[in-house]
PAKE-681639 format. One line per 5 residues: their letters; for each residue x, y, z of N, C-alpha, C, CB. Coordinates in steps of 0.05 Angstrom, whole numbers. Last residue first. Glycine has a CB too. Layout:
a = X:Y:Z:X:Y:Z:X:Y:Z:X:Y:Z; ...
// end
This chain:
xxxxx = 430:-16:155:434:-2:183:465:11:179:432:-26:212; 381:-50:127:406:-39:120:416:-18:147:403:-23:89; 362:-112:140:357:-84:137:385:-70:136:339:-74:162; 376:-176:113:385:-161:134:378:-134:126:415:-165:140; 371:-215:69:362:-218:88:361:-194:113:373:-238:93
xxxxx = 409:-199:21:380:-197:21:361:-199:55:370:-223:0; 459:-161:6:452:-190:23:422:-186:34:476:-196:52; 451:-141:-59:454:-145:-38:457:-169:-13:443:-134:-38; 439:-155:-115:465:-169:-101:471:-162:-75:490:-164:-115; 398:-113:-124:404:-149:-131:427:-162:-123:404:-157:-161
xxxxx = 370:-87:-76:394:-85:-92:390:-114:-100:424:-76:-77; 342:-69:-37:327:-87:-58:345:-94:-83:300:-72:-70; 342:-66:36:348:-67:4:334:-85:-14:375:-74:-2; 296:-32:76:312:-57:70:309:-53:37:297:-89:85; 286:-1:143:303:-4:108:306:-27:106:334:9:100
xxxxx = 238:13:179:259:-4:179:266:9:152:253:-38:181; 193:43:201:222:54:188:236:37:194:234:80:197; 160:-8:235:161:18:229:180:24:219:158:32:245; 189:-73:228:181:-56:240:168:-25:228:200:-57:255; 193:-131:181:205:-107:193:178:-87:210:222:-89:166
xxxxx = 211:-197:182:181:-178:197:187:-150:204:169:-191:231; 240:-225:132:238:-197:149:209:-195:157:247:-167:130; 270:-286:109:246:-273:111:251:-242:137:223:-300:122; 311:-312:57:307:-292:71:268:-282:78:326:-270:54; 272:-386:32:280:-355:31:291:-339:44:266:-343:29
xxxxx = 236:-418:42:262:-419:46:274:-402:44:272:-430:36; 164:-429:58:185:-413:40:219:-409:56:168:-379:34; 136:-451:92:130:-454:66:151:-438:46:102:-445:64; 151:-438:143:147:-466:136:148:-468:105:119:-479:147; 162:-382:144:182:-398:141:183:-428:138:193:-393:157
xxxxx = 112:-359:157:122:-363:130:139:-370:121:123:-351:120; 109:-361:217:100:-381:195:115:-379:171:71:-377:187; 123:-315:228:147:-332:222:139:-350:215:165:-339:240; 86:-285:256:89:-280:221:110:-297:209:98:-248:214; 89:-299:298:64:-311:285:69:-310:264:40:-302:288
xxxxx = 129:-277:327:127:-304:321:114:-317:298:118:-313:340; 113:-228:343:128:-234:314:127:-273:308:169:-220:318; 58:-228:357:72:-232:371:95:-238:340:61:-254:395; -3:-172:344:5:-212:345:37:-209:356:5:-236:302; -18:-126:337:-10:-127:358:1:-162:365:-32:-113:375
xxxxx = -35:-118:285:-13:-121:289:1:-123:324:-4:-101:272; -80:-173:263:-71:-155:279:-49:-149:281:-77:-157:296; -34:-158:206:-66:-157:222:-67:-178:237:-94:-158:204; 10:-120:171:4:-137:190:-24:-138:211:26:-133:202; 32:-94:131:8:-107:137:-4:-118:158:7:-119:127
xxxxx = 78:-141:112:69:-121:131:44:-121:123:82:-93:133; 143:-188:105:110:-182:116:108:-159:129:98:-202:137; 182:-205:48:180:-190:91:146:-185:77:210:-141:109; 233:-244:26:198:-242:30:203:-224:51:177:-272:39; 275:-252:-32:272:-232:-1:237:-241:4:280:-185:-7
xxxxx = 276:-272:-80:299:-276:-66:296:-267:-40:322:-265:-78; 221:-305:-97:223:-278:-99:250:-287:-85:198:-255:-85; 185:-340:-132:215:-346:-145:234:-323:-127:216:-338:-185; 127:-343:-138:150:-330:-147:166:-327:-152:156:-325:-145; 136:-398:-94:122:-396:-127:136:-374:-143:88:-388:-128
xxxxx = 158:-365:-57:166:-395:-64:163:-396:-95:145:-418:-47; 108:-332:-39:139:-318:-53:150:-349:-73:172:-308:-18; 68:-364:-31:62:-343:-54:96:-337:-64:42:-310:-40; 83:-381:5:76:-404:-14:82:-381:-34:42:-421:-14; 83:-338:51:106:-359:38:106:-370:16:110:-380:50
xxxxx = 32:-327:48:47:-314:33:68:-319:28:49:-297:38; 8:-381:69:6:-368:44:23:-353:32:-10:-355:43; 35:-366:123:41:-392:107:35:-382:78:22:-420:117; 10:-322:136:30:-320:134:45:-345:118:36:-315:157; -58:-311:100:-43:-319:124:-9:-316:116:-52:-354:134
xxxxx = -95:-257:62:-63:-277:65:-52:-287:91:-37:-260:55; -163:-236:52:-129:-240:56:-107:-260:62:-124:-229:72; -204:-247:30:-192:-226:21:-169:-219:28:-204:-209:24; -239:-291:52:-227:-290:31:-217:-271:11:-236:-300:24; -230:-284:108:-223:-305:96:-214:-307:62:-244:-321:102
xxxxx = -245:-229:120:-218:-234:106:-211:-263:101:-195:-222:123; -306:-244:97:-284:-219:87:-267:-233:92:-280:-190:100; -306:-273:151:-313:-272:131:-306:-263:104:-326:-268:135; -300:-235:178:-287:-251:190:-300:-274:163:-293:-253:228; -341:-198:178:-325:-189:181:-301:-210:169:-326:-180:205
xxxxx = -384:-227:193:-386:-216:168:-356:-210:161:-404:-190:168; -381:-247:243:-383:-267:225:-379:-248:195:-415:-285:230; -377:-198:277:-369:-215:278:-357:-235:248:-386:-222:294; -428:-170:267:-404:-169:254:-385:-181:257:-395:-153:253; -458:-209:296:-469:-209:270:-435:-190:249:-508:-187:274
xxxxx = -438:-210:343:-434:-230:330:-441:-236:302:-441:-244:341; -398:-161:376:-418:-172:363:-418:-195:344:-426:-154:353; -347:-174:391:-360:-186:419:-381:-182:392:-362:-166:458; -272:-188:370:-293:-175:370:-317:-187:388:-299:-172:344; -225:-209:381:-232:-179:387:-259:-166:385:-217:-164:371
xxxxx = -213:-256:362:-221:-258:387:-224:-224:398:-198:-278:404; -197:-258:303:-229:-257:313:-241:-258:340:-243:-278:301; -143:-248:300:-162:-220:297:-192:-228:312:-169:-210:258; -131:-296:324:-123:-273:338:-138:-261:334:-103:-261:336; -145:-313:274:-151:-326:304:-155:-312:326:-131:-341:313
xxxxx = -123:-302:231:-141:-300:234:-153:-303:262:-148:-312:218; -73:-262:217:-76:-266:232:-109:-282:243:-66:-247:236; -43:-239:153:-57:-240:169:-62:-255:191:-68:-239:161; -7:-197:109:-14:-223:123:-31:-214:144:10:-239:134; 20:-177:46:13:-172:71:7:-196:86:-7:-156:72
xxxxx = 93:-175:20:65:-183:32:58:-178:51:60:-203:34; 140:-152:-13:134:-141:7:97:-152:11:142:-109:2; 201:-175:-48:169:-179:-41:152:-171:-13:165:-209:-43; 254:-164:-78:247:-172:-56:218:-169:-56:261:-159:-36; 267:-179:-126:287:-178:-114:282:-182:-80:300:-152:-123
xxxxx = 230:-229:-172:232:-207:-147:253:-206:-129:211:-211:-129; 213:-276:-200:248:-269:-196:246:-246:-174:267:-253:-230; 155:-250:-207:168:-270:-217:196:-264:-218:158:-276:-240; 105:-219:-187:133:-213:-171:152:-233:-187:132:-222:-132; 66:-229:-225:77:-199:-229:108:-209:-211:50:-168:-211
xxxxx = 52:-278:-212:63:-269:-248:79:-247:-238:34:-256:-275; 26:-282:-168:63:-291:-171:70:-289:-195:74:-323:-162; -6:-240:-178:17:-232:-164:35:-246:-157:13:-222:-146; -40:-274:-200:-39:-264:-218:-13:-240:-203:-69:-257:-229; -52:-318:-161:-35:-320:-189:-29:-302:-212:-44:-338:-201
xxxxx = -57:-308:-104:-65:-300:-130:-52:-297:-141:-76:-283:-136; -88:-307:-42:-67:-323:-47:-78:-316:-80:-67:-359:-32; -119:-234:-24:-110:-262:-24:-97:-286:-35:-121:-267:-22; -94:-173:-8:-102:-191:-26:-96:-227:-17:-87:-180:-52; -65:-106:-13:-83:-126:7:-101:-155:-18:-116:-97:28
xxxxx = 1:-102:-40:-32:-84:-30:-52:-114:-9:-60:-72:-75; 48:-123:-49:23:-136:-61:-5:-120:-54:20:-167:-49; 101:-107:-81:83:-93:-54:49:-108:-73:87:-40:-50; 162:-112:-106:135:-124:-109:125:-110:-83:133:-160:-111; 219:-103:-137:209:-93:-111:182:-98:-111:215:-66:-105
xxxxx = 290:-98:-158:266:-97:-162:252:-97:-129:260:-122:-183; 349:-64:-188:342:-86:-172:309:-80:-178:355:-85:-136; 373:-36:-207:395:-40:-202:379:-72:-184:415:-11:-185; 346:-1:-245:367:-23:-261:380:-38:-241:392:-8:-279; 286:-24:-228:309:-7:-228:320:-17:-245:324:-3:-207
xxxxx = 212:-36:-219:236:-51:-233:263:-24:-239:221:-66:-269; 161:-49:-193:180:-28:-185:204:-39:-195:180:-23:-155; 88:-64:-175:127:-81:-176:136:-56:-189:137:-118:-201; 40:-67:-145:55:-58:-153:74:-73:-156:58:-42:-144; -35:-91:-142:-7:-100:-125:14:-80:-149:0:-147:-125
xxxxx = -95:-65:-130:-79:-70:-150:-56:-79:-127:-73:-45:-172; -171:-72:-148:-143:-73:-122:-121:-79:-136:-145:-98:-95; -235:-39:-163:-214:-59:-166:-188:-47:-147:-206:-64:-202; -260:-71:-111:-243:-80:-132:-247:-54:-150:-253:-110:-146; -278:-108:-54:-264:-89:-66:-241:-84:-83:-261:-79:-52
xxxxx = -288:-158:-27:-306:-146:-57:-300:-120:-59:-342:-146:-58; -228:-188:-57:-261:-185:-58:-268:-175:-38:-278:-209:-60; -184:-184:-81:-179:-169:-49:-211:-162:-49:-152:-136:-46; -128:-204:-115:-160:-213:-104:-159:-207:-80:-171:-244:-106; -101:-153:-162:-110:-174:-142:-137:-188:-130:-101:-167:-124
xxxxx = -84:-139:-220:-101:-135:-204:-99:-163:-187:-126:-127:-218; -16:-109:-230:-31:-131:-226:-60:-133:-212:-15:-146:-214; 33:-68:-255:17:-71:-235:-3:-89:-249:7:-44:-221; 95:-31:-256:76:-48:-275:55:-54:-243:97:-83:-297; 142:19:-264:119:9:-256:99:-1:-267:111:20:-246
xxxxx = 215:32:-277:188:25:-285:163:9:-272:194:13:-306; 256:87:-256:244:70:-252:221:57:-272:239:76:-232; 286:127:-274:297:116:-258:274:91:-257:304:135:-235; 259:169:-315:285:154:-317:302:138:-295:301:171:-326; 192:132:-323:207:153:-316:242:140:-322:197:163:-283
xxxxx = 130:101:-317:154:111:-331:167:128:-319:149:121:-354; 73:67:-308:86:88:-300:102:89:-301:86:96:-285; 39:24:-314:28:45:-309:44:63:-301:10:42:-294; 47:-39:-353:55:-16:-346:41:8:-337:65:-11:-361; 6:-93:-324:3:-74:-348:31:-52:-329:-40:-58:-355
xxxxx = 14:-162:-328:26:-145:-318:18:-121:-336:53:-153:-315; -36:-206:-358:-10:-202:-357:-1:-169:-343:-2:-208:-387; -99:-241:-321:-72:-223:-342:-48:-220:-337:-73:-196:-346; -146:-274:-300:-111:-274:-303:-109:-253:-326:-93:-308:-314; -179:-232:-254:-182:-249:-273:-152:-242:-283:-209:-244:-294
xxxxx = -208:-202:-196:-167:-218:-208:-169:-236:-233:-149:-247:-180; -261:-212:-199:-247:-184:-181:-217:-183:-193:-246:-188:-140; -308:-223:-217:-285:-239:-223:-256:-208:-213:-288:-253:-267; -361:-214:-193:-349:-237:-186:-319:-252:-203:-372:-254:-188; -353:-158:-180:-373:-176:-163:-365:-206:-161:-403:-175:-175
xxxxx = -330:-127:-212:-318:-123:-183:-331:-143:-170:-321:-94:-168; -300:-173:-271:-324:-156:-256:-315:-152:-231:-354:-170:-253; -258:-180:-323:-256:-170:-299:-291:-157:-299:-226:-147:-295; -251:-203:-386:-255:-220:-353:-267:-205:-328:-225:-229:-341; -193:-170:-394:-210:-192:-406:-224:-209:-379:-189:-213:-427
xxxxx = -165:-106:-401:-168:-137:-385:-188:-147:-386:-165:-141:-359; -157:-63:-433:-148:-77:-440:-147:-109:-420:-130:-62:-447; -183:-20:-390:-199:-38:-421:-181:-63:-439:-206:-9:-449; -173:-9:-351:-175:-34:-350:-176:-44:-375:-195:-40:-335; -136:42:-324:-151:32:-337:-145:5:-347:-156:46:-352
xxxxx = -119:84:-256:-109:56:-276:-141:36:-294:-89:25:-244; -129:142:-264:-139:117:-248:-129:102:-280:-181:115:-233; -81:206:-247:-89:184:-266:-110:162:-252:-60:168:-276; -71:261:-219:-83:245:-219:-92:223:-250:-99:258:-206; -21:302:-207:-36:295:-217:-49:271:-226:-34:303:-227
xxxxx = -1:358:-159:-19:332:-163:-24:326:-192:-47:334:-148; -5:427:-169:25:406:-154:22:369:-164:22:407:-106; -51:443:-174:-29:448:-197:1:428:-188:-20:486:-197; -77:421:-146:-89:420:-178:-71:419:-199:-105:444:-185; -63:453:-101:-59:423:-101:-64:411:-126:-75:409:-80
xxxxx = -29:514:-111:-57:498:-117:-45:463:-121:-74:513:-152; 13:553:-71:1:534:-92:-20:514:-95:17:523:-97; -11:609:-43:9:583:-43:-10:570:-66:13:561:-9; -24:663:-24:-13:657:-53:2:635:-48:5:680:-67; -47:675:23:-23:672:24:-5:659:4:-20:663:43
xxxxx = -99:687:5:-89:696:13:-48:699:25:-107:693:20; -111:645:-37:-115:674:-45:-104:698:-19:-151:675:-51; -90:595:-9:-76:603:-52:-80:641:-56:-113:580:-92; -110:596:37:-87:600:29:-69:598:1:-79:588:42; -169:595:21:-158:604:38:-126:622:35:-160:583:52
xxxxx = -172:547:-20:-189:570:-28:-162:606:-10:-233:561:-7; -153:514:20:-141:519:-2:-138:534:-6:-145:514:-17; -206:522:71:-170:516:69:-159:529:53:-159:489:60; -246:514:36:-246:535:48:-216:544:58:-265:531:67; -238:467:14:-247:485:1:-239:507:17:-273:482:-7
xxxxx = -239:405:31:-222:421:41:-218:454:33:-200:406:37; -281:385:-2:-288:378:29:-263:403:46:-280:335:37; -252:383:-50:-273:411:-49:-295:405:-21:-296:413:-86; -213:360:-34:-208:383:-47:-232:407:-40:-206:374:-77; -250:307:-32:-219:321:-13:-222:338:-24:-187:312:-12
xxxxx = -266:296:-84:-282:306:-58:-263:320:-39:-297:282:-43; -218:287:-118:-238:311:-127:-257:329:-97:-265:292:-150; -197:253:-98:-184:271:-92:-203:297:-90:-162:271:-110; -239:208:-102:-231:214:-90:-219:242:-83:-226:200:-91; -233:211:-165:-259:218:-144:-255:226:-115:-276:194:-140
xxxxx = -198:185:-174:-201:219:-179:-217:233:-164:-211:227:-204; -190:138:-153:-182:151:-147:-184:190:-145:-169:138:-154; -266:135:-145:-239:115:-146:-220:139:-146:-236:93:-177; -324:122:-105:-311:138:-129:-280:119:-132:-306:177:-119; -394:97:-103:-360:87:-106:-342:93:-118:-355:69:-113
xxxxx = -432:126:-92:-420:112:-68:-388:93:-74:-448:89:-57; -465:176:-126:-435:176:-123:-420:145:-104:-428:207:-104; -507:184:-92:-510:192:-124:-479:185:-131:-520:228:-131; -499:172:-40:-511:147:-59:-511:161:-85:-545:134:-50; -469:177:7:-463:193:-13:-479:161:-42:-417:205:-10
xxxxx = -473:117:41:-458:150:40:-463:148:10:-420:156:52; -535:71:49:-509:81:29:-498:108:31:-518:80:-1; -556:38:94:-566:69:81:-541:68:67:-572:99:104; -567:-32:89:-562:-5:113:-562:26:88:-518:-10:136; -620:-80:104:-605:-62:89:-591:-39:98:-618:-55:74
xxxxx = -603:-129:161:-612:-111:145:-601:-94:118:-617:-99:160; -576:-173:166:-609:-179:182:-619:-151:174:-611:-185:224; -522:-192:131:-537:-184:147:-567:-187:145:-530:-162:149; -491:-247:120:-502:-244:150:-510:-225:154:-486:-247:170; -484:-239:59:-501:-263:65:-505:-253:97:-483:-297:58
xxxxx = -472:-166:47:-466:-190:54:-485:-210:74:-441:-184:64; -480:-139:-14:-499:-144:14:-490:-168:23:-532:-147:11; -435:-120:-66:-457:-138:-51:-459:-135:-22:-453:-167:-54; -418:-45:-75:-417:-75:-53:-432:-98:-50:-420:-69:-27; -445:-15:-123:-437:-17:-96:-437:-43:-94:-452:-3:-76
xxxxx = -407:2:-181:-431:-10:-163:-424:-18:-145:-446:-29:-170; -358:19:-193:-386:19:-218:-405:10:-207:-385:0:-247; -311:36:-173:-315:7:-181:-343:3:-192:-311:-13:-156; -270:76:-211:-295:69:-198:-300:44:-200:-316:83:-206; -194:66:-210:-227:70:-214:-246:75:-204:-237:58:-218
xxxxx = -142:62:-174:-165:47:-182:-183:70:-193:-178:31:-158; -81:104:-184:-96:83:-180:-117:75:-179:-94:77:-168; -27:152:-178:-41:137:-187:-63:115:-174:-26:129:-200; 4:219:-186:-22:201:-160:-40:184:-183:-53:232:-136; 48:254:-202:27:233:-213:12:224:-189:41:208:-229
xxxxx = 61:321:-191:63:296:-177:43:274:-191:55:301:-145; 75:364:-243:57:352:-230:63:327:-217:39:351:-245; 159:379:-260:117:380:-263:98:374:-238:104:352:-286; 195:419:-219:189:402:-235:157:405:-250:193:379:-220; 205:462:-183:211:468:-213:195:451:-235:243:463:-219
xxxxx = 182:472:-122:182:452:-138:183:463:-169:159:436:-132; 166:508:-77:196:508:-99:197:491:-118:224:501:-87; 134:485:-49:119:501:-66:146:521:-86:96:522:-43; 130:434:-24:129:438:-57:132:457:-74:111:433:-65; 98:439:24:128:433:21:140:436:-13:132:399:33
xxxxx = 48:462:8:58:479:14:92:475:17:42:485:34; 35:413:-20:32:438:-35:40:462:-20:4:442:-44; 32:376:33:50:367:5:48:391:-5:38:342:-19; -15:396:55:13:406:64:39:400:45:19:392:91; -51:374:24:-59:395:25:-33:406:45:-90:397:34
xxxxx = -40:314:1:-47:339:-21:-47:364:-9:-75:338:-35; -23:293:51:-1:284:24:-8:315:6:-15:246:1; -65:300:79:-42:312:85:-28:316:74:-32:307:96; -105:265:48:-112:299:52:-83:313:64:-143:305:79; -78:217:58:-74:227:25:-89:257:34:-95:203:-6
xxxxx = -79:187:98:-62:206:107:-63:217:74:-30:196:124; -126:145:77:-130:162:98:-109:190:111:-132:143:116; -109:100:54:-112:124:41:-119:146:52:-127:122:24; -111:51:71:-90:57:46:-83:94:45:-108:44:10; -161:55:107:-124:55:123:-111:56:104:-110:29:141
xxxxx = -194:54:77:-192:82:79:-167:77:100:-221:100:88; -191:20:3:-203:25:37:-185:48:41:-197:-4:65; -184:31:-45:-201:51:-46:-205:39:-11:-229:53:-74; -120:3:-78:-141:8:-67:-155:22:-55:-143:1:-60; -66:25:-73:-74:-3:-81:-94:-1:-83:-70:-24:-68
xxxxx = -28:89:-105:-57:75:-86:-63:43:-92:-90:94:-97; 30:123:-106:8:89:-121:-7:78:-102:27:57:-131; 62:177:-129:43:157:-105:26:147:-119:25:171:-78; 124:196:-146:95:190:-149:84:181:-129:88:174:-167; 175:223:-131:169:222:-146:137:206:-166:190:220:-146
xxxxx = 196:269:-90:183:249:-90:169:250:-117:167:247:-68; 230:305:-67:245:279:-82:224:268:-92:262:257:-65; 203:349:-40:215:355:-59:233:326:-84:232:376:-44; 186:315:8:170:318:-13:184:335:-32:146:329:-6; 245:275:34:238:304:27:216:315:3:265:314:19
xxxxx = 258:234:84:241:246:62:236:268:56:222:242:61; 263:223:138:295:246:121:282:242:96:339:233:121; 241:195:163:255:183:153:275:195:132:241:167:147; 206:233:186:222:219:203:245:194:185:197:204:226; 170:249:128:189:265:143:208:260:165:178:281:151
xxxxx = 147:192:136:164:205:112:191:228:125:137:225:90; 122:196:179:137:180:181:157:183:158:124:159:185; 79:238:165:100:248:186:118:231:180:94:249:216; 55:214:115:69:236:118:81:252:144:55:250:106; 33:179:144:46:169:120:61:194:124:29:162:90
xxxxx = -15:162:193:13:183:188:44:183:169:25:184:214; -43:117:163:-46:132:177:-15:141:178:-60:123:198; -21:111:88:-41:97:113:-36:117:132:-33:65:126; -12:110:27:-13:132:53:-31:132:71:-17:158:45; 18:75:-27:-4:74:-3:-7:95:23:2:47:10
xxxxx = 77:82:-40:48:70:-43:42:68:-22:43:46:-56; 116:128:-63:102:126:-41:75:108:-47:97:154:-32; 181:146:-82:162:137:-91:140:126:-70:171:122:-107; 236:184:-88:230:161:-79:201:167:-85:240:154:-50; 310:201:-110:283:200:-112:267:184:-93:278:193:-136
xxxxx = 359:188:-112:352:217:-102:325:224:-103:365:237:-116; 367:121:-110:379:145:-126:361:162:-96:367:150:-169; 293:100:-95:314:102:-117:330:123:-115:303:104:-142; 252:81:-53:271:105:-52:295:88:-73:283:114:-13; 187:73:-41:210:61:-55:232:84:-57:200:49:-85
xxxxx = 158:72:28:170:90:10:185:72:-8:189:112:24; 90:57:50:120:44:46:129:69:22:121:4:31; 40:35:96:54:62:62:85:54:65:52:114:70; -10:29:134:-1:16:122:13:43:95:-25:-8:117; -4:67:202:-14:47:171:4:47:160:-36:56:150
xxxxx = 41:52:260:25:70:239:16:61:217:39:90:230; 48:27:318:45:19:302:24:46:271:36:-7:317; 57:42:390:51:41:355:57:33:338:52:56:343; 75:-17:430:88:11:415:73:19:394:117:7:404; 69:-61:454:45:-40:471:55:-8:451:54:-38:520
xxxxx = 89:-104:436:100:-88:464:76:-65:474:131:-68:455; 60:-113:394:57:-129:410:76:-121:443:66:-154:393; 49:-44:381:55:-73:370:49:-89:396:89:-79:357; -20:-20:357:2:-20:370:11:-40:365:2:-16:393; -68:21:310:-60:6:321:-34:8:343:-59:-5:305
xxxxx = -129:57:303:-101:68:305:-99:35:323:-94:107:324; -150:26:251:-163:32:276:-126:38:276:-185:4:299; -177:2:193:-180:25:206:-183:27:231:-197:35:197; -110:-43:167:-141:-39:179:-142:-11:191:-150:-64:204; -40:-58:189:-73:-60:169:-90:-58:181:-84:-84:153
xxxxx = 23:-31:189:-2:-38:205:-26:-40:179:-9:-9:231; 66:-5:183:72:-38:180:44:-44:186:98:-55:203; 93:48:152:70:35:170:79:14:163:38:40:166; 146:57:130:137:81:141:116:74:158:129:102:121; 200:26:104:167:20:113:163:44:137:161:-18:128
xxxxx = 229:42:48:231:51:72:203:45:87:239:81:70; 269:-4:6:242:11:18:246:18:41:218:-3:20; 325:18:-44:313:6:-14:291:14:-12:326:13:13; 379:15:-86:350:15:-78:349:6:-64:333:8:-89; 442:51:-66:428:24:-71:396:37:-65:440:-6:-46
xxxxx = 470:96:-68:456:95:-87:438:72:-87:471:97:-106; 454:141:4:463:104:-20:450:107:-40:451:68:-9; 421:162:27:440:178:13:456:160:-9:461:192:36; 402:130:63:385:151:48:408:161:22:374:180:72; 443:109:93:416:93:82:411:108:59:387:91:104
xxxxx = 458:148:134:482:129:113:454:118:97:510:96:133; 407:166:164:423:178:139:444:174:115:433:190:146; 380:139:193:377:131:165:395:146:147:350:135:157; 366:103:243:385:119:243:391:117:207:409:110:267; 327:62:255:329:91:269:341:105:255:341:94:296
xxxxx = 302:13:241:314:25:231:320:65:232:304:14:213; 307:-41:285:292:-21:277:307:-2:259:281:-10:300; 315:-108:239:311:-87:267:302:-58:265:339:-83:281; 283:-162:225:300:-133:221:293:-123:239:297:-113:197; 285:-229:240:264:-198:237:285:-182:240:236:-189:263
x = 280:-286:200:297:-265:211:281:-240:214:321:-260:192
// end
């Protein structure tokens, strides 16, 4: 079943039922379209509890599509990075440096901004190339989340600097605050070769409306990669981040009210490219860093999840059809939702259908 579009959000928003709001449906760094020829924006999804809501991932225009969806950075109540690629994370200088000017009534505390580490060493050299290539920023080449922000900040210096001393707005330092999800308690884990070693679900984030636990995935060789779940009272909510078929995210989604996977396209994606040395590298990678659509069926099935929808979607310009694989392998409600679709996560909702 594909949901429709979800234009018209205000009865939506204002419901006490939990719902996500998919803000991007798209994967990878390139401004995408759909299979009509319509944009398509990255990859970020809103969890919207109650009067609150919650933001993983801030792919390309995370923060306009927020605001098109009657988001109000005054509700928001954290952001959860899966990972350190740069379509997760690429609208996060807009999140920190206009977020602090929508904010700047904000009574509350500090916005949490969670997620990865440093991954502690660079990238193996992948088996097809014919050279070594030069490393960005080599005293530093793999920061993680703090790091991240840290450079933003002082890449955006003159900005800030700008408008804290002249037009006395608030310090992104003081609005933000940054945690990276620690590991020491997981047994096993290297970014090289054990990227998802099994554990159990760790809590990373509290409050009175919600609890967040999270799972490392297998999303080689960038690691570390996490998948979220999102437990209410009134329902639940899995977002796997980018990753391949992993037992350590049908632990985490187990009963899931609903399950938000990504997928992929291999066939399709590899007829886009003309070099052949990236070609093969590339294409490579996501063999074993992401999820066909059958897979991610398998994956919910196993789970146990009551809802599957796919995003993510790579390419997303494929034909919805394609993502309806996942109906061989899983019986379930399935959604290919669109840009700002809604869809509930209520536990007694009717799971299949966006909320309209």
């Amino acid at each position: 079943m594909v949901a429709g579009r979800g234009k018209d959000h205000d009865d939506v928003i204002m419901t006490s039922e939990p719902h996500i709001v998919t803000l991007g449906t798209a994967g990878g760094p390139r401004w995408w379209r759909d299979h009509s020829g319509a944009p398509r924006f990255g990859i970020a999804t809103a969890v919207v509890v109650g009067d609150r809501w919650y933001l993983v991932d801030c792919g390309n225009g995370a923060g306009h599509q927020a605001t098109a969806a009657g988001l109000s950075m005054l509700d928001l109540g954290g952001v959860f990075l899966t990972h350190m690629h740069s379509d997760h994370l690429v609208d996060l200088p807009s999140i920190l440096l206009f977020g602090a000017f929508e904010l700047k009534n904000r009574i509350d505390g500090a916005i949490p901004i969670l997620g990865p580490g440093d991954r502690g060493r660079l990238t193996p050299l992948s088996s097809q190339a014919t050279a070594v290539p030069r490393p960005v920023a080599p005293e530093r080449p793999t920061p993680g989340v703090g790091g991240l922000v840290k450079g933003l900040l002082a890449a955006y210096a003159t900005d800030v600097n700008d408008r804290m001393f002249d037009s006395l707005a608030r310090s992104p330092l003081d609005t933000f605050e940054v945690t990276e999800i620690g590991l020491d308690g997981v047994r096993g884990f290297d970014p090289d070769t054990a990227v998802a070693p099994a554990m159990d679900p760790l809590e990373v984030f509290r409050d009175d409306v919600v609890t967040v636990t999270a799972t490392l995935v297998s999303h080689h060789p960038m690691a570390p990669a996490f998948a979220y779940r999102f437990d209410t009272e009134h329902g639940s909510v899995t977002i796997s981040g980018d990753t391949a078929p992993c037992d350590n995210l049908v632990r985490l989604a187990r009963d899931t009210d609903l399950l938000l996977h990504e997928a992929i396209d291999l066939d399709i994606l590899a007829a886009q490219y003309s070099d052949t040395e990236m070609l093969n590298a590339t294409m490579d990678h996501h063999r074993r860093s992401h999820t066909t659509p059958a897979d991610a069926g398998r994956i919910a099935a196993r789970a146990g999840a009551r809802h599957l929808a796919l995003h993510h979607l790579v390419p997303s310009y494929a034909h919805p059809e394609v993502w309806r694989d996942a109906q061989t392998t899983y019986d379930g409600p399935l959604t290919i939702p669109d840009d700002l679709d809604v869809l509930s996560f209520a536990r007694r909702a009717a799971p299949a259908a966006a909320l309209r």
